[in-house]
C-alpha positions as CSV (number, residue, x, y, z in Angstrom):
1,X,-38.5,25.7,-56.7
2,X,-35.9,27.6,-58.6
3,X,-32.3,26.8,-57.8
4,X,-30.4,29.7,-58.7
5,X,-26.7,29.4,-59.8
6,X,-25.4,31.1,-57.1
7,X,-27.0,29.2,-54.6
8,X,-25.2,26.3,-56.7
9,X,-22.0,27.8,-56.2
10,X,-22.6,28.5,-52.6
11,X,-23.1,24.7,-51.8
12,X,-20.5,23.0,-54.1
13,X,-17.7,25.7,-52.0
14,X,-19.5,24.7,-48.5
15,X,-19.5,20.9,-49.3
16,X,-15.8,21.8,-50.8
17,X,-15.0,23.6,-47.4
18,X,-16.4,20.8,-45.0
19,X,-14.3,18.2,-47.0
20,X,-11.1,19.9,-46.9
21,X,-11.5,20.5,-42.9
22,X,-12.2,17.1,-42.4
23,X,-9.0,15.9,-44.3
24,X,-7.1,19.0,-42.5
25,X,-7.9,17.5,-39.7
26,X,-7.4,13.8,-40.2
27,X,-4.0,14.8,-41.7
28,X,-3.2,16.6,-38.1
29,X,-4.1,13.8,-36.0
30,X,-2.3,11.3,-38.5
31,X,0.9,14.0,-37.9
32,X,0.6,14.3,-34.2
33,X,-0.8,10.8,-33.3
34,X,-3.5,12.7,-31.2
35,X,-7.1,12.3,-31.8
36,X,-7.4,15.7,-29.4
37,X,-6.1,18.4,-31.0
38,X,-8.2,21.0,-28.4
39,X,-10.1,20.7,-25.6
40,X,-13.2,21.5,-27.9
41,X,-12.6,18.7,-30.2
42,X,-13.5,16.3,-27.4
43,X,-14.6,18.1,-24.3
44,X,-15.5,15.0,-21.9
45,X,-12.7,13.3,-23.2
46,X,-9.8,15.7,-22.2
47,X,-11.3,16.0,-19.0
48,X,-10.9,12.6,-18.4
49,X,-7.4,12.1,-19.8
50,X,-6.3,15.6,-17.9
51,X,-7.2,13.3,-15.2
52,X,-5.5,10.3,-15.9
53,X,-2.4,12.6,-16.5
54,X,-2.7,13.7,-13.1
55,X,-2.6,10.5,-12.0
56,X,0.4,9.3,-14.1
57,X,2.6,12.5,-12.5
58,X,1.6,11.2,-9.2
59,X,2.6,7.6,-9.7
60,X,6.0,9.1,-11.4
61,X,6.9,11.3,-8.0
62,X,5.8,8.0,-5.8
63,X,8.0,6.5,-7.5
64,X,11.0,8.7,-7.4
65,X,10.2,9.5,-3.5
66,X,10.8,5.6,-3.0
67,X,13.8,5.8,-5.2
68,X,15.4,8.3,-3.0
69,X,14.0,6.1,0.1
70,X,15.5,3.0,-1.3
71,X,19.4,4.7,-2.0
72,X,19.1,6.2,1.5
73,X,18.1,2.5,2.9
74,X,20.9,1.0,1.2
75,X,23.5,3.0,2.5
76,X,21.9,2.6,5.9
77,X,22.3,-1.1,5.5
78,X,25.8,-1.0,4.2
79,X,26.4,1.1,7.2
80,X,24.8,-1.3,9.7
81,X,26.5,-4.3,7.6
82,X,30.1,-2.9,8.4
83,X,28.9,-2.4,12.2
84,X,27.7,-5.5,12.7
85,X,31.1,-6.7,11.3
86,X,33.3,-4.5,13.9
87,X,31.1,-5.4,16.5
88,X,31.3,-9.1,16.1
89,X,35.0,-9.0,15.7
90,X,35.0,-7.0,18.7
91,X,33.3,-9.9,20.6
92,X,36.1,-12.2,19.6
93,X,38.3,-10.6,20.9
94,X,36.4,-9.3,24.6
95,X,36.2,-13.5,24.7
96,X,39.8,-13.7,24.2
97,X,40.4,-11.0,26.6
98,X,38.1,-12.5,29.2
99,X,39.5,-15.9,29.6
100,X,42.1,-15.6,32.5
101,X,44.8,-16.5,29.9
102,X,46.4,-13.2,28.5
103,X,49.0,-11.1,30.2
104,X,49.1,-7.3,30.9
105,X,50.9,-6.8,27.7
106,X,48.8,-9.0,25.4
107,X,45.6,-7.1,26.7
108,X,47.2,-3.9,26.1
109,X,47.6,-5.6,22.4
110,X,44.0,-6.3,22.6
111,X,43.1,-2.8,23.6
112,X,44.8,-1.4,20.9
113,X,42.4,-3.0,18.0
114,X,39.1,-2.5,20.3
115,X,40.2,1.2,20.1
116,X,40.4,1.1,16.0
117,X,37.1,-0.9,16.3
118,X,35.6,2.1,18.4
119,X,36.9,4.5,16.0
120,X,35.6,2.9,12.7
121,X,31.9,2.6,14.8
122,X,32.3,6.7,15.3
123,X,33.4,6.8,11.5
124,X,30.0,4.1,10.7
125,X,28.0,6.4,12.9
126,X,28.7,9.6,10.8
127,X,28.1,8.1,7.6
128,X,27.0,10.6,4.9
129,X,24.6,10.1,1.8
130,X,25.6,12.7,-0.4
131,X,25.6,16.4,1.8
132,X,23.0,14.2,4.3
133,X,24.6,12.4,7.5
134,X,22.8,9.6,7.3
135,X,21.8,8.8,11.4
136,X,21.3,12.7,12.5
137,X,17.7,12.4,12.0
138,X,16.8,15.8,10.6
139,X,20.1,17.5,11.6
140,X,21.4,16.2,8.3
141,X,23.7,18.4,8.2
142,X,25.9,18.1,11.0
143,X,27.6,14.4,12.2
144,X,25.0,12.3,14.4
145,X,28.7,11.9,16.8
146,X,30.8,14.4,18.5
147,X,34.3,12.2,19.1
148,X,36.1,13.9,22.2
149,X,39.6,13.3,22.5
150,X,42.3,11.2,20.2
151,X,42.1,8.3,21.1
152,X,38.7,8.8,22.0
153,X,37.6,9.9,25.5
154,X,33.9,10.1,24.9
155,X,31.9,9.8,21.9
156,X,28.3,11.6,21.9
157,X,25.3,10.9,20.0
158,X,24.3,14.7,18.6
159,X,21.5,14.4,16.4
160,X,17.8,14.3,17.2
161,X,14.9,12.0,16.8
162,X,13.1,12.9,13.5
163,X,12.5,10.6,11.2
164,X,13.1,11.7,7.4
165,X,9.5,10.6,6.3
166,X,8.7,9.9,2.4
167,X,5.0,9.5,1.0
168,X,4.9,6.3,-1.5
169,X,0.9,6.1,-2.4
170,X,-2.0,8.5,-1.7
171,X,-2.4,6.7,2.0
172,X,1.1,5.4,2.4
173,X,3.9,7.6,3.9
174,X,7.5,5.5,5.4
175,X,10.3,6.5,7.3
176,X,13.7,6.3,4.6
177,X,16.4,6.3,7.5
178,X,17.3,5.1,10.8
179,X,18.1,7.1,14.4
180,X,21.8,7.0,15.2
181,X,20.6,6.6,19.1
182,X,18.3,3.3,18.1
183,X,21.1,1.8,16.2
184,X,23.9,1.9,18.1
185,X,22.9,3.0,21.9
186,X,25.6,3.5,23.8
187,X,28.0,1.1,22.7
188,X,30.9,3.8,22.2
189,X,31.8,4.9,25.1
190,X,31.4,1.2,26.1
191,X,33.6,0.0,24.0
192,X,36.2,3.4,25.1
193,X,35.7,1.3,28.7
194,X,36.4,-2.2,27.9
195,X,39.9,-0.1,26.0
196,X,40.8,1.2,28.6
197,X,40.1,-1.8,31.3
198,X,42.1,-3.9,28.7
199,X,45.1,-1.1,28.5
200,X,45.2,-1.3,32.2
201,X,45.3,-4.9,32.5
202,X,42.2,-5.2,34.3
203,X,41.1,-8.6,35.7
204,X,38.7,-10.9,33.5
205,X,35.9,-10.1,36.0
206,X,36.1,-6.2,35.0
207,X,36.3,-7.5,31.5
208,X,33.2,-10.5,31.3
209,X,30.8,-7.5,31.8
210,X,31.9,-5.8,28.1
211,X,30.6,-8.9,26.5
212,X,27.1,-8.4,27.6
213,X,27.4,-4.8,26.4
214,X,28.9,-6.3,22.7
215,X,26.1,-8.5,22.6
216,X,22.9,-6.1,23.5
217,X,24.8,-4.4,20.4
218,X,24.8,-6.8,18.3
219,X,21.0,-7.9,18.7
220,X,20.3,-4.4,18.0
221,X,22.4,-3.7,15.5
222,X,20.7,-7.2,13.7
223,X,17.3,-6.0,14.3
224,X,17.2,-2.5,13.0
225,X,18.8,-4.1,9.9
226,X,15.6,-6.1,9.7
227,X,13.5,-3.3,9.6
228,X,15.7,-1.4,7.0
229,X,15.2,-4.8,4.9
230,X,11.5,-4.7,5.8
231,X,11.4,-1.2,4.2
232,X,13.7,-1.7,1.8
233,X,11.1,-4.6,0.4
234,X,8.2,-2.6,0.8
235,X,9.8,0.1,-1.5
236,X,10.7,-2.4,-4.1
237,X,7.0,-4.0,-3.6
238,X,5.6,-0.2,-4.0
239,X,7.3,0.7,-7.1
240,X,6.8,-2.6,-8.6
241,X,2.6,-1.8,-8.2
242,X,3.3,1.7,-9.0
243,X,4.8,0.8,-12.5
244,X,1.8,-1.6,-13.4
245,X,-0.5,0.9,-12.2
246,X,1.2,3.6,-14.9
247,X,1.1,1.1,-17.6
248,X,-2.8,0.6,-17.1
249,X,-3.4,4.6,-16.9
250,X,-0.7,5.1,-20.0
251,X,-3.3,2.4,-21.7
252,X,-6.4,4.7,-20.5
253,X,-5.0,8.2,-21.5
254,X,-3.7,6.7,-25.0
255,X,-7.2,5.1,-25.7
256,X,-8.9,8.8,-25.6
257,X,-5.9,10.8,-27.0
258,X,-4.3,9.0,-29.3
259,X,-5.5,7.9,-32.7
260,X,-6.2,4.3,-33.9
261,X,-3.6,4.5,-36.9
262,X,-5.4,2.3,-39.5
263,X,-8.6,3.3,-38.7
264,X,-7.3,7.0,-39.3
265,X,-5.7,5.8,-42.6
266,X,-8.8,4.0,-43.7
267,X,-10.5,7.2,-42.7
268,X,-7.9,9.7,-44.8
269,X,-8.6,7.7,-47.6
270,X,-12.0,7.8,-48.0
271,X,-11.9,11.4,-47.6
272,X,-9.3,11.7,-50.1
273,X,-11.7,9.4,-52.5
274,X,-14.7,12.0,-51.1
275,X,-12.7,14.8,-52.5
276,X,-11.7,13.5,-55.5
277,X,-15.1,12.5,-56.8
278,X,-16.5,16.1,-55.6
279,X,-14.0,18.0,-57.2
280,X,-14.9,15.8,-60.7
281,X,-18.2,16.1,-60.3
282,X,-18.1,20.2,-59.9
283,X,-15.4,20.1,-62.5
284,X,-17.5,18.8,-64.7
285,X,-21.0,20.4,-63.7
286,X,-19.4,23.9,-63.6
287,X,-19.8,24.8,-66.6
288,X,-23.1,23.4,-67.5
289,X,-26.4,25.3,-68.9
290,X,-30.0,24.7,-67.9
291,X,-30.1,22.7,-72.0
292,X,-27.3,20.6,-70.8
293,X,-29.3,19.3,-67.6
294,X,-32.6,19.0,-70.2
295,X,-31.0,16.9,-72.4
C-alpha cells in the first residue's frame, strides 16, 4: 500500500488537532473546576445535576420560608410573653382588690394601674412585625384592635381569622402567626369592667368574678404560647434537616460537575507529555526521504 506524503501530513495535523483539543479542554475544566463545560459534553450527566440544582433552590426557599416563619413566631412569643406578664400582675392586684380590705379610694388606686394594664394589652394586641400587625390574621395591614375612647370605653378585635400559612417541605405547609381573637378573647373589655367596678368602689362580690376572667386569660394566653413554641421547634427541626439534606445534594451535583483536581492534573500532564513526544517525533520525521526510512 502506498502511503503518500500528504496523507502523512494529513494524520500527523489530525493527531496534532485531537491532542491540542484534549489539552484545551482539560485546561478549561482545570480553569473553571467544571468537568461540564456543555450540555453535550455530558448529556445524562447535566440532566441529572439540572436536577439536583432544582432540588437545592427548593431546599434554599424552605429554608428562607421558615426563616420568615420563625422571626414572625418570635415576635409573637415576645408579644404573648409581655401579656402573660400584664395579665398576671393584673391578677395580683384583682386579689388585692377582692379581699374586703381596701377602701373606696385605694380601689380607685387599684383601678388606675388595671387601666394602664388594659392599655399596654391593646398596645400587645397591635403588635407589628415590620409593615405586618402581627394578630390581624390576613388584614396585616390594619391593627387587629379598634380602642374606643381614652381611657378606653371598649376595645374591639378587628381582624379576621386567616392564618398566614408558609410551606416548609414538598408535603409540609405551617401556620407562622397567631389569631388576635384566640389569644386574648375578650379579656379587654373585661379588664375596662373590673376598672371601672374598682373606680366606683364596687363590693368584693362585684369584683371576685374578674379573677375568673384573669385566669381563663391567663390559661390561654399560656397555651397558645405553647403552640407558638411547638412551631417555633418544628421550624428549627425543619431547617436543621433541610441544611443536611443540601449538603448531601451539594455532594451529588459536585460529584457530576465538578472536576477531581489531581486526577485532572495527572491527566494535563500526560497530555502535555503526549504532545511533547508528538510534536518531536513529527519534528523530526518531517523532513525525512523515502532513503532516510530505508536506511
Amino acid at each position: 500500500m502506498r502511503l503518500s506524503e500528504q496523507s502523512r501530513l494529513n494524520s500527523q495535523i489530525s493527531y496534532l488537532s485531537q491532542a491540542t483539543e484534549r489539552m484545551d479542554t482539560i485546561q478549561r475544566q482545570l480553569s473553571t473546576n467544571k468537568k461540564i463545560q456543555r450540555a453535550s459534553d455530558d448529556p445524562s450527566g447535566t440532566a441529572q445535576s439540572l436536577r439536583y440544582r432544582e432540588d437545592i433552590a427548593f431546599e434554599a426557599q424552605m429554608r428562607r420560608n421558615v426563616e420568615n416563619g420563625t422571626a414572625f413566631l418570635n415576635v409573637t412569643e415576645s408579644a404573648l410573653s409581655g401579656a402573660t406578664d400584664l395579665l398576671q400582675r393584673a391578677r395580683e392586684l384583682t386579689v388585692q382588690a377582692s379581699n374586703g380590705t381596701l377602701g373606696a379610694q385605694e380601689k380607685a388606686g387599684v383601678g388606675t394601674e388595671i387601666d394602664q394594664i388594659l392599655q399596654q394589652m391593646a398596645q400587645i394586641g397591635n403588635t407589628k412585625f415590620g409593615d405586618a400587625y402581627i394578630f390581624s390574621g390576613h388584614q396585616t395591614q390594619q391593627p387587629a384592635y379598634v380602642v374606643t375612647g381614652q381611657p378606653p370605653t371598649v376595645i374591639n378585635y378587628q381582624g379576621d381569622t386567616g392564618q398566614r400559612v408558609r410551606r416548609i417541605s414538598q408535603q409540609d405547609t405551617v401556620s407562622s402567626n397567631v389569631i388576635g381573637s384566640d389569644a386574648f378573647g375578650n379579656i379587654m373589655n373585661q379588664l375596662i369592667s373590673l376598672r371601672d367596678n374598682l373606680k366606683n368602689g364596687a363590693p368584693a362580690t362585684t369584683i371576685n368574678p374578674s379573677l375568673a376572667d384573669i385566669d381563663t386569660a391567663l390559661n390561654n394566653v399560656l397555651n397558645v404560647r405553647a403552640d407558638v413554641g411547638a412551631r417555633l421547634n418544628r421550624f428549627e427541626a425543619t431547617s436543621s434537616r433541610s441544611a443536611d439534606k443540601d449538603i448531601n445534594l451539594q455532594e451529588m451535583r459536585a460529584g457530576i460537575e465538578d472536576i477531581d483536581l489531581a486526577e485532572t492534573i495527572v491527566s494535563m500532564t500526560a497530555q502535555q507529555n503526549a504532545l511533547q513526544a508528538a510534536l518531536g517525533a513529527i519534528g523530526r520525521t518531517s523532513n525525512m526521504s523515502l532513503l532516510n526510512f530505508l536506511r
